[in-house]
N, C-alpha and C positions, 0 to 999 in steps of 0.2 A: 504300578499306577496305570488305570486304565487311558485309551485311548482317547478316550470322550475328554477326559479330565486334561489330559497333555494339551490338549487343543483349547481349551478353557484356560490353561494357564498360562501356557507363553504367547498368544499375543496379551495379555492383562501383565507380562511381567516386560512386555517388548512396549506398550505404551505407558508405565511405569517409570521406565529405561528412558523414553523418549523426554519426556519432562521433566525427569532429573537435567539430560541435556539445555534442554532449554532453560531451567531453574541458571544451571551453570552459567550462560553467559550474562548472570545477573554480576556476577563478579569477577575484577573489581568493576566498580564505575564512577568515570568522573564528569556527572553531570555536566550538561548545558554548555560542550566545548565552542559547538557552532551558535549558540545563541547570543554569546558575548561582542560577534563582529555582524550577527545578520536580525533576528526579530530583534535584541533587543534594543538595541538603539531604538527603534521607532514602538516599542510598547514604553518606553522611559519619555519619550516624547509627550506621546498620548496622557499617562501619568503625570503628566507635568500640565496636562493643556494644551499646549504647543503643536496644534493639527499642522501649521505650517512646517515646521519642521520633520512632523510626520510624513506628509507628503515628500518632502525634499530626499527623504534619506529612503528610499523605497526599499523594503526589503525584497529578496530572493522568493514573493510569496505572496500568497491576495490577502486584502487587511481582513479578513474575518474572523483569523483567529485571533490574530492582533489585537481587537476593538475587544475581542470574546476576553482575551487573557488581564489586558488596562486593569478593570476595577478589580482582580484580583491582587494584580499586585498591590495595587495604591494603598493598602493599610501595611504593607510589609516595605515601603518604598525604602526607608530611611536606613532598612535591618541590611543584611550580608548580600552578596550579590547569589549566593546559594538558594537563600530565605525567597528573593524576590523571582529568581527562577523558578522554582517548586510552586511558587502558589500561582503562577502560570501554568503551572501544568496541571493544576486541580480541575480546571474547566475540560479540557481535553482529554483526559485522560475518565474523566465524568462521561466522555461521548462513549468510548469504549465498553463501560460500564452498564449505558443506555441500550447500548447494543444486545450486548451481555444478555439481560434482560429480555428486551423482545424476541433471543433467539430461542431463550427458554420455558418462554410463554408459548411458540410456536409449537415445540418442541417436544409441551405437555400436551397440547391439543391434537398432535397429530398420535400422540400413542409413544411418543418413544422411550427407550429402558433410563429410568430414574438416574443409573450411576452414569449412564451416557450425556444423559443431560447435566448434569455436574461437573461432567471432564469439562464438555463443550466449553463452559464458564471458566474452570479453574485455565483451559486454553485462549480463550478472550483475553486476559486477561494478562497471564504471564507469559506470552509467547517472547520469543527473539527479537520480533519488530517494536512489540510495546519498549524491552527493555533498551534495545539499543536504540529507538529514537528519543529516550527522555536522555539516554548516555550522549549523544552527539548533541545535544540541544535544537532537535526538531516535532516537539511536542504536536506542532499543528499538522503532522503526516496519522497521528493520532484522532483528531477531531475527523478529518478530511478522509481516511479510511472508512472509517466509522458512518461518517454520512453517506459517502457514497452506496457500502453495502445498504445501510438504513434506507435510500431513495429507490433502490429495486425490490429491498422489501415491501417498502408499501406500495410499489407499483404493481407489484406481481398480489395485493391485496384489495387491486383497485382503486385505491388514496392516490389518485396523480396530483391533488394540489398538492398534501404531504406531500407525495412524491418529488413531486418538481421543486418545491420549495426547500428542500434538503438536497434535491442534487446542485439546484443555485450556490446556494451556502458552499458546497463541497470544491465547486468551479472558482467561487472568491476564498477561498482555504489554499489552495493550491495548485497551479497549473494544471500538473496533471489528471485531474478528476475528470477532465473532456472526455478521457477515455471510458468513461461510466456512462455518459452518454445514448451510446447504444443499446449497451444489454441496459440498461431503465426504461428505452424506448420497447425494446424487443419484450420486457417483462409488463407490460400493458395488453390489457384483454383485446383491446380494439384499436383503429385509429384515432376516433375521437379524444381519446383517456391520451395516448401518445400524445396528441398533438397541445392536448393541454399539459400536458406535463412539460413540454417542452419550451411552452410559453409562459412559464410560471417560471421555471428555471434560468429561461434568459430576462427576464423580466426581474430576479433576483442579483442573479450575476453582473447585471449591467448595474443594480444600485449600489453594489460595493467596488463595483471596479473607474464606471465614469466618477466618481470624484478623484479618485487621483490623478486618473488622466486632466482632467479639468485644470486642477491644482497645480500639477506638477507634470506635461505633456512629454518633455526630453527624457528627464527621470525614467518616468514610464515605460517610454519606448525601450531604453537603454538595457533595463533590465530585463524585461520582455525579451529583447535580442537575445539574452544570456540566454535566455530559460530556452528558448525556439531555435536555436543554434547551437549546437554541444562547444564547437572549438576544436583546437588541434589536438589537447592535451587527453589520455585515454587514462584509465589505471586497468587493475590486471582484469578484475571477475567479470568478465563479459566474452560474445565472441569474437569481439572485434579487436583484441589483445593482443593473438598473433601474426595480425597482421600489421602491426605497427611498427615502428623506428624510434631509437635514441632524441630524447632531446637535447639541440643544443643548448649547453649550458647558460648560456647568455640569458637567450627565450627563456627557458626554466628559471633563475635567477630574477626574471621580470615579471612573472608572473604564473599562479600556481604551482607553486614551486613543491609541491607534494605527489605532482604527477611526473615520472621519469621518461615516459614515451607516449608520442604521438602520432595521430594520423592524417592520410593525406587529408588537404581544407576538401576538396570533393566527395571524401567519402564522410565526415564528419560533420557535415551540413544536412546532410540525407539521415543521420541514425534519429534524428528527433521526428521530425515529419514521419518517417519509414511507421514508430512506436505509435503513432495517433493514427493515421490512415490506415495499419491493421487491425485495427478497428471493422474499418469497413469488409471487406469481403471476407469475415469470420464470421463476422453479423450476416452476410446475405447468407452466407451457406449456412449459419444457425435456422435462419427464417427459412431457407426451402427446407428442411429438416423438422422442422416444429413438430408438424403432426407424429412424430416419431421418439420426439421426449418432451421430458415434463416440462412446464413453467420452470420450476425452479433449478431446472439446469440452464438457467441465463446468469447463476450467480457461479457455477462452473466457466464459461463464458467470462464474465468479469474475471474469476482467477487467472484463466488464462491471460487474456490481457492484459492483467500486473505484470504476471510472471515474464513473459516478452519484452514488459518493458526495462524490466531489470537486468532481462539479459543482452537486451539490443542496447542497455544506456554505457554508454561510454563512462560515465561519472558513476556509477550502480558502488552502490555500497548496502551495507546489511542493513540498514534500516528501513530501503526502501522497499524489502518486502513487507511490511506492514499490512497494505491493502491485498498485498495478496495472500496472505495468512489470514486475513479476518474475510475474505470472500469467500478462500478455499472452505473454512471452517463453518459457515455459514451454506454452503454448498452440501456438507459432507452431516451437517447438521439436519437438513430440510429434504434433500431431495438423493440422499441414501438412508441408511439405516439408523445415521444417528450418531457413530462414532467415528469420531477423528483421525482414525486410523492415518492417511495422507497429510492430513494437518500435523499431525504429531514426526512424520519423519521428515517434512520440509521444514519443521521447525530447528529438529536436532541437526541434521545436516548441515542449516543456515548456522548452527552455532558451535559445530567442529569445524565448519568452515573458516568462519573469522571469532579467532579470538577475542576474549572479555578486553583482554591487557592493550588492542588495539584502539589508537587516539590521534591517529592522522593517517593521511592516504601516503605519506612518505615509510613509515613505517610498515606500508600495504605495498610498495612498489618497491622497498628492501628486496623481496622474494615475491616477484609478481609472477614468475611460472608456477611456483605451486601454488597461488592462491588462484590464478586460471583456471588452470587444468584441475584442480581439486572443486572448483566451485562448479565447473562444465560436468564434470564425472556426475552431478547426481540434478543440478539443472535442466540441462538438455532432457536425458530420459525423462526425468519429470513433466516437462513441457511435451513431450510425445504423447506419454500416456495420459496426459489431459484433454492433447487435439482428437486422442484416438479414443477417450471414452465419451467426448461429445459427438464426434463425426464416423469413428467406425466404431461402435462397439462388441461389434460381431466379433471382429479380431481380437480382441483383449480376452474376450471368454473363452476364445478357440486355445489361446494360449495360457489359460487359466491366470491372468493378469486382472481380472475385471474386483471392481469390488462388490457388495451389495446393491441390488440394484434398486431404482428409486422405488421409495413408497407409493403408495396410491394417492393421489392428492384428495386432500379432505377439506371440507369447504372451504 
């Protein structure tokens, strides 16, 4: 077997390999664990009419998807609580699928190889994030991914009312989409398009979020506090694991009780704020760098900034790489060659990581050093070689680490 051909086959049998892994953590799944104490209360509300009660019981999340998911369920209201789940996640999982699409509209247009664009899709699609957040029942990490990427695409298209008007949405979907914020501003030709993208954005955000506040002001705050303050309680996949302590029992017994060790209140006040402010000076150094890559390494830029935040969150579980799988994937789609190559070993890694069979964070802090030190082992480097193919890339090529490097942008 010639040389040429060897090199043609195994990586086509190693991203192959890669998506059987990820196929795997499709099984088993016990849908919609977390939807039964957190969205769905208030989409059963909604369904019912009862916006007061909507308000009162705020979920863990902005009502976007909430309001998005209501009239799907209400012809399935009456059937299983399985039935009513699923057909909430038809809207959501639609966003993904929207995606899907526009990556491979792009995708065509810029030239890229037929079966690369196919993988792209078939990774949309079934990656580890899509799977394991319809398994945990958080469907709207689905819609909220999906926007966010879609809001730097059309900004890096020019479209800032699109623009902004999907990164709105993304902001009322889910706290975390603030961090999209940047690179959608950094992906704008000029200031002007920035500026309105960002007024269109808070000018959405603010319509889905002042009514609850309005409605239901303590509520509001209350859960907000959750979301903007981690707390003492840590689990293992992150870096801040081994720096923790035994919970007393008591405190554990009183409250999340799926989490075994905690950290000091000073240092666990800081990891959320720490995940949204790196934001900031990744973005300055992206923008004094500009002239040096392409536009569409601002969706490289977004991956990173998923990926830090799942490894800086205290609470990081596998679902919440999501956005950073449909960014990476979208990065690796537009502004290299085309194939997933990165996508495809963040996926499998994420899913020899944490097991399919896993269905609470107590069953995750059974054996929280190896779920640590196993998740750090292929995270961290990860997270390196993304700082250092956006900011050095000299060094990745010197050490034959680099991938394909971007195309030429076409109109």
């Amino acid at each position: 077997m010639g040389r040429a051909r060897v090199q043609r086959i195994v990586p086509a049998l190693a991203m192959l390999a890669g998506i059987a892994l990820m196929l795997r953590s499709a099984f088993p799944m016990e849908p919609g664990i977390d939807y039964f104490v957190d969205g769905g209360p208030s989409i059963d509300a909604l369904a019912r009419g009862d916006w007061q009660a909507f308000f009162d019981q705020h979920a863990l999340m902005g009502s976007v998807s909430l309001m998005l998911r209501a009239p799907f369920v209400l012809p399935v209201f009456d059937g299983s609580l399985q039935a009513v789940y699923f057909a909430g996640v038809i809207p959501c999982f639609a966003a993904v699928v929207a995606l899907a699409v526009a990556l491979r509209r792009r995708m065509i247009a810029l030239g890229r190889p037929a079966l690369a664009v196919t993988v792209v899709g078939v990774v949309a699609l079934l990656n580890p994030g899509v799977i394991r957040s319809i398994h945990w029942g958080h469907p709207e990490e689905l819609l909220g991914g999906a926007l966010c990427v879609g809001a730097i695409l059309a900004s890096l298209r020019g479209r800032w009312l699109v623009g902004g008007a999907l990164l709105g949405l993304a902001i009322g979907t889910k706290q975390w989409a603030a961090i999209a914020v940047i690179p959608a501003l950094l992906a704008s030709a000029d200031l002007r398009r920035a500026a309105g993208l960002l007024a269109v954005a808070t000018v959405v955000a603010a319509a889905f979020t002042l009514p609850s506040i309005l409605a239901s002001p303590a509520e509001f705050v209350s859960v907000h506090k959750q979301v903007a303050v981690a707390g003492g309680p840590v689990g293992p996949p992150n870096v801040w694991w081994p720096f923790s302590t035994p919970r007393d029992p008591v405190e554990r017994a009183a409250g999340a009780r799926g989490f075994a060790d905690e950290l000091p209140n000073w240092l666990s006040s800081l990891t959320h704020p720490m995940i949204v402010l790196a934001g900031v000076p990744l973005g300055l150094l992206f923008w004094r760098r500009r002239r040096s890559l392409a536009r569409e390494d601002v969706l490289g830029l977004f991956a990173l900034l998923m990926l830090l935040r799942c490894v800086l969150d205290p609470w990081n579980n596998d679902y919440y790489h999501l956005p950073f799988l449909l960014a990476l994937l979208a990065w690796e789609a537009l502004a290299r060659d085309g194939w997933p190559r990165v996508t495809v070993l963040a996926g499998a890694a994420l899913a020899l990581t944490f097991p399919a069979s896993i269905d609470s964070m107590s069953a995750m802090t059974a054996d929280s050093a190896r779920y640590c030190f196993t998740y750090l082992a292929w995270a961290l480097p990860l997270t390196a070689w993304l700082s250092a193919s956006l900011f050095a890339p000299g060094l990745l090529r010197r050490r034959g680490l680099a991938t394909a490097r971007p195309a030429p942008q076409v109109g």
